[in-house]
N, C-alpha and C positions, 0 to 999 in steps of 0.2 A: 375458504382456501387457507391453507395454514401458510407454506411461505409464496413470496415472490422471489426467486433469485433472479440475482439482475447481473450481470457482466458485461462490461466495456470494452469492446475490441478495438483495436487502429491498427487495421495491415497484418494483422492475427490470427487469420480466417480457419487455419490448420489447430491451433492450438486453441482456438475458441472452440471447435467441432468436438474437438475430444471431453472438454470444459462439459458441454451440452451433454456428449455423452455421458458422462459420470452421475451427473443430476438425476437424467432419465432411468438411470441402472439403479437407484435405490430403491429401498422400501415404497412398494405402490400405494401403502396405507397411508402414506405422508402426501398429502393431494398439494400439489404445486403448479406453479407456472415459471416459465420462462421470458426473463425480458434482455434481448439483446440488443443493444444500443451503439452501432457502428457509427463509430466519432471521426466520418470523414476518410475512409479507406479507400485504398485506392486497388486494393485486389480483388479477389473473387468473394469477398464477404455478402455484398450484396442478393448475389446469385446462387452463391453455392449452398449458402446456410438455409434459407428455405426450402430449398429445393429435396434435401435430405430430412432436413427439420420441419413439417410442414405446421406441428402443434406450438411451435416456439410465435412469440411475438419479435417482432426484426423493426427497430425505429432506425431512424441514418438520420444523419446528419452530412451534409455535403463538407464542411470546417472540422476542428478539431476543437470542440467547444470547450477540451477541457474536463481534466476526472468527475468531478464535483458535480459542474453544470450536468455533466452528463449522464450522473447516477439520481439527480432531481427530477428532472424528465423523465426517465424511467420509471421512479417513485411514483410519479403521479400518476400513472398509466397500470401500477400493481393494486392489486385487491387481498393482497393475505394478510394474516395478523403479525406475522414475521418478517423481516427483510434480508437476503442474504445477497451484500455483496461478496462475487466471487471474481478473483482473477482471471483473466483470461489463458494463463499459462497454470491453472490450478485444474486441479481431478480429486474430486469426493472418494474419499472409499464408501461403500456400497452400504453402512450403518451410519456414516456420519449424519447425515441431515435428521437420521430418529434420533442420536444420543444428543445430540446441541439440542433440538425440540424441545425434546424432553426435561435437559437438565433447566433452559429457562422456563419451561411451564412449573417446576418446582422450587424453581427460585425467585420468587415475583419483584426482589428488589431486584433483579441482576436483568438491565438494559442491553448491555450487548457482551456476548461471547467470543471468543475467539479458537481456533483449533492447534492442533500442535501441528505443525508445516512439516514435511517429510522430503529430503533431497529422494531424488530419484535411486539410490542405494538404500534406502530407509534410515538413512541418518538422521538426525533433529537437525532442523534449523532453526534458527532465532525467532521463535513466536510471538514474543513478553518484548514487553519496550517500557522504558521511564519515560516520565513527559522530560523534553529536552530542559537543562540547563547548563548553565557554564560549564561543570563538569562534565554531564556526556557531551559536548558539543567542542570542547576541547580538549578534552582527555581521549585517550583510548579506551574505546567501548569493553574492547575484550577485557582487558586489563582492568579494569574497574568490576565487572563481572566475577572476576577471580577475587578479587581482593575481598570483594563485601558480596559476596551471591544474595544475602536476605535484603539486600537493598536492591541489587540490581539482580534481579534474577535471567536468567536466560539458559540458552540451548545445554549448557554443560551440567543443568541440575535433569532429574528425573524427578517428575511432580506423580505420586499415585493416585492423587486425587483435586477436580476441579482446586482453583485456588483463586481469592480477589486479587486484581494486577491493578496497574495504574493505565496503562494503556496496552494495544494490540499490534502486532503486525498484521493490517488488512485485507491478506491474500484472502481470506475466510475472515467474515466478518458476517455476524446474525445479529439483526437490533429489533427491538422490541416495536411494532411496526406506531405506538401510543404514544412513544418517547421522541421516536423518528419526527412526530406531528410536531410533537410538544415542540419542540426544538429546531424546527425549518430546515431541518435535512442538514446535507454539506452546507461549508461557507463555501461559498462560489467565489470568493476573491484566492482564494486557494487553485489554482490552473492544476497543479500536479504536484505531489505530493503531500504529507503531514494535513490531508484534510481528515483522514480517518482519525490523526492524534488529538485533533485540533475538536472532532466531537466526543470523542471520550472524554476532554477535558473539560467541556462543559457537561456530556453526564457523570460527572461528580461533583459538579459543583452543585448537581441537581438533588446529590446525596442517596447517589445511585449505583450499584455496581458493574463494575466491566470484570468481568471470569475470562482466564483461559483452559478450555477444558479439555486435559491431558489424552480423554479416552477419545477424541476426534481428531479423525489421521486425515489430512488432508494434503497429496503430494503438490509439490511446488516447484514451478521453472525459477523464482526464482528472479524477477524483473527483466524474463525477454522479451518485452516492449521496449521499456527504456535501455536494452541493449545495442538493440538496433540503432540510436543517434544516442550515443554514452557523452559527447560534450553537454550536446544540448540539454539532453537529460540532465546532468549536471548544474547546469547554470537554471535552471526550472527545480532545483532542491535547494541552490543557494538562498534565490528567490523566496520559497515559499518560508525557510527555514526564518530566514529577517522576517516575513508575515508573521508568522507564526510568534515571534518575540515582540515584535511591534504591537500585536493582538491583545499579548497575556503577561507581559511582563514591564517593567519601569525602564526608566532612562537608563540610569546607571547600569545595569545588567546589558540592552539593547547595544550601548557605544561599549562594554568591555568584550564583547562577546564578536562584534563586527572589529576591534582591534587584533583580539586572540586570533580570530581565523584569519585575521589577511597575513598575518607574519606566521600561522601553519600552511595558507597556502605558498607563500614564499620560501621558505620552506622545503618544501615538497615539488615546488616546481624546481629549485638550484638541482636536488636531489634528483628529480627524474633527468633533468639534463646532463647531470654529471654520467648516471647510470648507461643513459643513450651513448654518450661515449664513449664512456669504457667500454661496450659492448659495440662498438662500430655500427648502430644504428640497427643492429639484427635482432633483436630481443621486440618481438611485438607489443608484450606487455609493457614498456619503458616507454616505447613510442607513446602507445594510450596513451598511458600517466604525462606525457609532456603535454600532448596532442588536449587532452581536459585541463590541464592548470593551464597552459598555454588560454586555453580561451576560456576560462574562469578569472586569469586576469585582464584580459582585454575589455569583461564583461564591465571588470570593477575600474578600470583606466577610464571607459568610456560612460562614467556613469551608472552604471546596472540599466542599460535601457529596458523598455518593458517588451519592444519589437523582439529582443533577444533570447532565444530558447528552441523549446519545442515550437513546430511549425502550426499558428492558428489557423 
């Protein structure tokens, strides 16, 4: 079996379908399987996806175990030499899965790949990621990308050929299924989000490479999962984002970086409230923004409890 693709639905069942479809419409010389991992839905995933899909493997979960947990399970249930996590709001173009193949069967250092994410108009989206620190975590991402692009590279460069990154945006993620072992999968203390940054940063510590590779088109919703509960989602990145520094990083870093954000979320919530205002509460978007700092700081007033997030 060359790959396993694996994708994680929750209440996704439409945009998981299409997901499936894009896999199945490539190159048939690429022999794969399918492993779909419903983490706890409450729609027609259960029923529908089989029933169209009858060659896919369908595991459930009654809870929402969680990104991580739930791409481990999965893993243990795949037999290919590759591993492709995909999104559930992602669609392959119809050569992707041979050129990623390929390029890691030619690159034997290079553990996991990434593809160039495509908005539904064929735009670029933001592929390439730095592992986080003070600066992207309290600067502005864009703006740091403009200033120094060879440091931080992102969506406004045109790469014409694969390149080594520091880390991936997830939506499309292929790992070397040897590396996957080596390294015990996700950190499952990780519930959602930054688990995918959190193993690139241990495969380079392995002295191994992460590529993103330009010539694989891969469209992108986009994060409509976490759309769908935008606080909660929120408060489940704050989360993970502290894990993530608590993990890999020293004190000093850890208490400047939880002082930096709570005076940009304050911030930012004065600012959406102001805006709510001025706008007599019509602007939906302003609502949001109060509607997530509103319970981003309630999250931090009462503690960061761990009950508090997406729903387990």
């Amino acid at each position: 079996m060359d790959v396993s693709v694996i994708i994680i639905t929750r209440n996704t069942c439409a945009l998981t379908g299409d997901a499936v479809r894009s896999v199945l419409a490539g190159d048939p010389a690429v022999t794969k399987e399918i492993l779909v991992m419903d983490n706890g839905s409450a729609d027609a995933t259960a029923t529908a996806l089989p029933t169209e899909f009858p060659q896919i493997q369908l595991l459930h979960s009654e809870t929402n175990l969680g990104f991580a947990r739930a791409v481990n399970l999965a893993a243990r249930q795949a037999s290919g030499e590759f591993l492709l996590l995909l999104n559930s709001d992602a669609r392959l173009t119809a050569d992707a899965l041979t050129l990623a193949l390929d390029s890691l069967r030619t690159n034997p250092d290079c553990a996991v790949a990434g593809a160039q994410l495509l908005n539904t108009d064929g735009s670029r989206q933001n592929s390439i990621a730095n592992f986080p620190t003070l600066a992207t975590e309290l600067l502005n991402k864009s703006l740091l990308r403009r200033l120094s692009p060879k440091r931080f590279p992102g969506k406004e460069q045109h790469f014409p050929a694969p390149i080594v990154v520091e880390t991936i945006v997830g939506a499309f993620m292929l790992i070397r299924r040897s590396v996957w072992d080596a390294l015990g999968g996700l950190d499952e203390r990780f519930f959602f989000f930054f688990e995918e940054t959190d193993f690139c940063l241990q495969v380079r510590r392995k002295n191994l490479r992460v590529m993103h590779l330009p010539q694989v088109r891969v469209w992108h919703g986009q994060g409509q999962t976490a759309k769908q509960v935008s606080a909660a989602a929120r408060v489940e990145y704050w989360r993970s984002r502290y894990r993530y520094f608590a993990k890999n990083s020293g004190a000093f870093t850890r208490l400047a970086l939880r002082a930096g954000l709570l005076v940009r979320l304050l911030a930012d919530w004065l600012a959406a409230g102001l805006l709510v205002g001025l706008t007599l509460g019509k602007s939906p978007r302003w609502r949001l923004r109060l509607k997530v700092c509103s319970a981003l700081a309630g999250w931090h007033l009462r503690g960061c409890p761990s009950q508090a997030g997406l729903p387990r």
